[in-house]
C-alpha positions in Angstrom: 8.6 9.0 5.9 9.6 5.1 5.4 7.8 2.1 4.6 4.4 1.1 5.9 5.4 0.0 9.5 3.4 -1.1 12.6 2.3 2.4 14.5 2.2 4.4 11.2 -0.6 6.4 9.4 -0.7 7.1 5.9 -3.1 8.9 3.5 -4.0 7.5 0.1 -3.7 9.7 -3.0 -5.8 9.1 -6.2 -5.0 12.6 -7.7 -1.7 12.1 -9.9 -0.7 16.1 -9.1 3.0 16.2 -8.0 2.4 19.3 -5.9 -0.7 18.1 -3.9 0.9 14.3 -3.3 4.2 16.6 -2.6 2.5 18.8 0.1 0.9 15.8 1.4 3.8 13.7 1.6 5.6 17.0 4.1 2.8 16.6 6.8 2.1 14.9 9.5 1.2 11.2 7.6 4.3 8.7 7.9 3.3 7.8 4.8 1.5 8.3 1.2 0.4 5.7 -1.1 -0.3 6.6 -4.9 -2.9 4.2 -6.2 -2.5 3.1 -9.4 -5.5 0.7 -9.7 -8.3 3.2 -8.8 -6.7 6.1 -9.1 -5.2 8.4 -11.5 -1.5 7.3 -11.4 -1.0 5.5 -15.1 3.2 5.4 -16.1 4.0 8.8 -17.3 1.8 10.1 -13.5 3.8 7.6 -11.5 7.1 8.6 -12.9 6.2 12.8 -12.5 5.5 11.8 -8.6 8.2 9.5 -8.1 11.0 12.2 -9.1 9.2 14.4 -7.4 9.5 12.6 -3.7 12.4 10.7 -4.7 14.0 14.5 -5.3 12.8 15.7 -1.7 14.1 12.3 -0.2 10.2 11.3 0.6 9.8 7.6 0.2 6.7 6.3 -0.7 4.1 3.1 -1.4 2.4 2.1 -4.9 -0.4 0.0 -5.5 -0.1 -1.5 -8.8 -2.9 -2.3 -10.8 -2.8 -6.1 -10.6 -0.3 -8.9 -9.7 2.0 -8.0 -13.3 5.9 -8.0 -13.0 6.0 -4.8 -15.2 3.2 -3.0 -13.2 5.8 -4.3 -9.8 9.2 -3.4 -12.0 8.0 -0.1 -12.8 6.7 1.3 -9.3 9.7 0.6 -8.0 12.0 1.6 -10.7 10.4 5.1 -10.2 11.8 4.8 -6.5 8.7 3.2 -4.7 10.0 1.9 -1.2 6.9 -0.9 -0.8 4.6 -2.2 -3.8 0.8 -2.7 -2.9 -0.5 -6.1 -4.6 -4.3 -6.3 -5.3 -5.8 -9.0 -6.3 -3.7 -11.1 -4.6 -6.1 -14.3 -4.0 -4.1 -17.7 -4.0 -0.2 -18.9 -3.2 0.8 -18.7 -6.7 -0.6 -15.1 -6.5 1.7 -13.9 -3.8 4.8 -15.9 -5.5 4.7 -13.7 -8.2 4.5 -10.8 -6.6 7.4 -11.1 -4.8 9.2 -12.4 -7.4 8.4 -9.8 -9.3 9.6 -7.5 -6.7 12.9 -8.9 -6.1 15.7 -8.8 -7.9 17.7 -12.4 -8.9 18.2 -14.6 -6.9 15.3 -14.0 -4.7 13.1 -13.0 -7.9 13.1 -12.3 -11.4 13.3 -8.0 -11.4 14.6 -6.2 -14.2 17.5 -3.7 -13.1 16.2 -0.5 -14.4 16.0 2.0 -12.2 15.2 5.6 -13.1 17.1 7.9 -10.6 19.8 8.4 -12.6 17.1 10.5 -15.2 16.7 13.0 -12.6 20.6 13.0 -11.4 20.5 10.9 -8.6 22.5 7.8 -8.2 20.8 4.2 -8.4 20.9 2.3 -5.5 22.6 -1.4 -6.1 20.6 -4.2 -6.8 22.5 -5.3 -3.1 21.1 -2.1 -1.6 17.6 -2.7 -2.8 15.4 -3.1 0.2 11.6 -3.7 -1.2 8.7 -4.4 1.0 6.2 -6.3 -0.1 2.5 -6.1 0.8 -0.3 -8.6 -0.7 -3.8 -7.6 -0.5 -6.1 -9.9 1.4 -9.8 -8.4 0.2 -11.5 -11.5 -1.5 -13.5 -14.4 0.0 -10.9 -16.6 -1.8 -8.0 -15.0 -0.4 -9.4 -15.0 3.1 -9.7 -18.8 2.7 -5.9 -18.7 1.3 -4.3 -16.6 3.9 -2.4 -19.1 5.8 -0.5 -20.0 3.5 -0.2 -16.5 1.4 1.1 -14.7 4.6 3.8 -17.9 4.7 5.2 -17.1 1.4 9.0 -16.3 1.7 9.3 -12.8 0.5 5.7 -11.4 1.6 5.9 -8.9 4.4 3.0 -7.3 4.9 -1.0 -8.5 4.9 -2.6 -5.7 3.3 -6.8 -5.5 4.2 -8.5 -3.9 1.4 -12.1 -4.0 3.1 -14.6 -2.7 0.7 -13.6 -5.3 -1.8 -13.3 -8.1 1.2 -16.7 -6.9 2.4 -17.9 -7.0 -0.9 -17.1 -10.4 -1.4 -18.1 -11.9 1.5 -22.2 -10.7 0.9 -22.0 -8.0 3.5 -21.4 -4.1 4.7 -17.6 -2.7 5.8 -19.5 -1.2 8.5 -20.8 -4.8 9.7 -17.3 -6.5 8.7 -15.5 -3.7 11.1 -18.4 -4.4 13.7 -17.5 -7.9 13.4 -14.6 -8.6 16.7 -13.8 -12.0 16.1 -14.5 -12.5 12.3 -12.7 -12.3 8.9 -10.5 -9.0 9.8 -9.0 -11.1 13.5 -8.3 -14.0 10.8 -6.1 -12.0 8.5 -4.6 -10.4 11.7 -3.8 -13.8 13.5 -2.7 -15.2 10.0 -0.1 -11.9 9.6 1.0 -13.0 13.7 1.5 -16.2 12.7 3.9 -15.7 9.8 6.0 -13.3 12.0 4.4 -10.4 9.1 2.9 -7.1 9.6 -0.8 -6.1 9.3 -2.4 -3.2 7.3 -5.4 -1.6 6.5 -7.4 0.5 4.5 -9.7 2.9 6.5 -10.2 5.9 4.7 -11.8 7.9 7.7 -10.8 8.0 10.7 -13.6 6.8 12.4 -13.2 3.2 11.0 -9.5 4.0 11.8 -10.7 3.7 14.8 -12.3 0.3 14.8 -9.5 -1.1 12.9 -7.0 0.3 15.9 -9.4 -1.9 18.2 -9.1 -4.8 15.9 -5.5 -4.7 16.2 -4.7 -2.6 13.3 -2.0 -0.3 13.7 -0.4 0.1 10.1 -3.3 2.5 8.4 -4.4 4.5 5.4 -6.5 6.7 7.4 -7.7 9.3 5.1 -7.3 9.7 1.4 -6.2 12.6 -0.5 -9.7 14.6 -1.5 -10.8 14.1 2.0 -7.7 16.2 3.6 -8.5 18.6 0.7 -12.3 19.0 1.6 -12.0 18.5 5.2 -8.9 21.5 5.2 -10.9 23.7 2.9 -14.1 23.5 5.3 -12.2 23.8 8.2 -10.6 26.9 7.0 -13.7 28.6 5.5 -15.6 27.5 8.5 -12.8 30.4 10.5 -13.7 33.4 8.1 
């Protein structure tokens, strides 16, 4: 598993269990992301899941809870290999996110990482390769995201499309529909920059749509949906 990358398909875990992000992170998905702004991953969560992958050499994405250097610090300090910025709307938004990523020069990060509390070694501050992906899902952001996908340091232009939806007055069914609109503006903005693209989709059927839209960095299902969708499937042989 490695960092959100163009072709990959990740599954989005709200339940803070180390076990069921564990089994999760040994399947198929190229990648997991713990969510730490809806979901159940507070501090003491992240850091139980982070030695937990970090052990079984799994890396791993966080979204923190809001552009905060010590929300950033932290997810990657408990060995997060790409921090998820919400709430990302303006330049000055995405400048402190990667600063707050970054170690000095680039940024202002606090060296602190915690390997070394479940005997591993720390990688050097020179060895520190942090991706970077700001959330475009506000009308505000959309108007911005020229300019925030220029921003030295930002490497990915993450679509969070409930809350874009949301914003812009309609439906995320209607925004997918939508073949030339908002979600082709983030896309051509990402192209433009010489960044990569992401996406929320939480089914895959809009998975789907958002492959046709040119998405091809996904969440495609969350965490509670393999669970129901494995347990129904397996009943449903019995």
């Amino acid at each position: 598993m490695g960092a959100l990358a163009a072709g990959s398909s990740g599954i989005w875990c709200s339940v803070s269990s180390p076990v069921v992000v564990g089994l999760l992170a040994r399947s198929a998905a190229d990648w997991v992301a713990l969510d730490a702004q809806h979901g159940e991953f507070d501090r003491r969560a992240l850091l139980e899941v982070g030695r937990t992958l970090s052990a079984d050499g799994h890396s791993f994405a966080v979204r923190v809870a809001r552009v905060d250097a010590a929300d950033i610090g932290f997810a990657l300090d408990v060995g997060a290999s790409t921090v998820v910025v919400p709430l990302v709307d303006t330049v000055d938004d995405a400048r402190l996110a990667v600063a707050a990523a970054h170690y000095p020069p680039t940024g202002h990060r606090s060296w602190g990482p915690l390997a070394p509390l479940w005997g591993q070694e720390a990688p050097g501050p020179e060895q520190s390769r942090t991706q970077v992906a700001v959330m475009v899902e506000s009308a505000l952001a959309l108007s911005n995201v020229d300019a925030i996908a220029a921003v030295p340091g930002v490497d990915l232009l993450f679509v969070g499309p409930f809350d874009l939806a949301l914003s812009l007055g309609t439906s995320v069914d209607d925004l997918l529909a939508d073949a030339d609109g908002p979600l082709s503006t983030v896309r051509r903005a990402a192209e433009r920059a010489g960044i990569g693209v992401a996406a929320f989709a939480g089914t895959p059927e809009r998975a789907r749509v958002l492959g046709e839209r040119g998405y091809d960095c996904l969440a495609v299902t969350t965490d509670t949906a393999v669970v129901a969708a494995g347990t129904e499937t397996l009943l449903a042989r019995s």
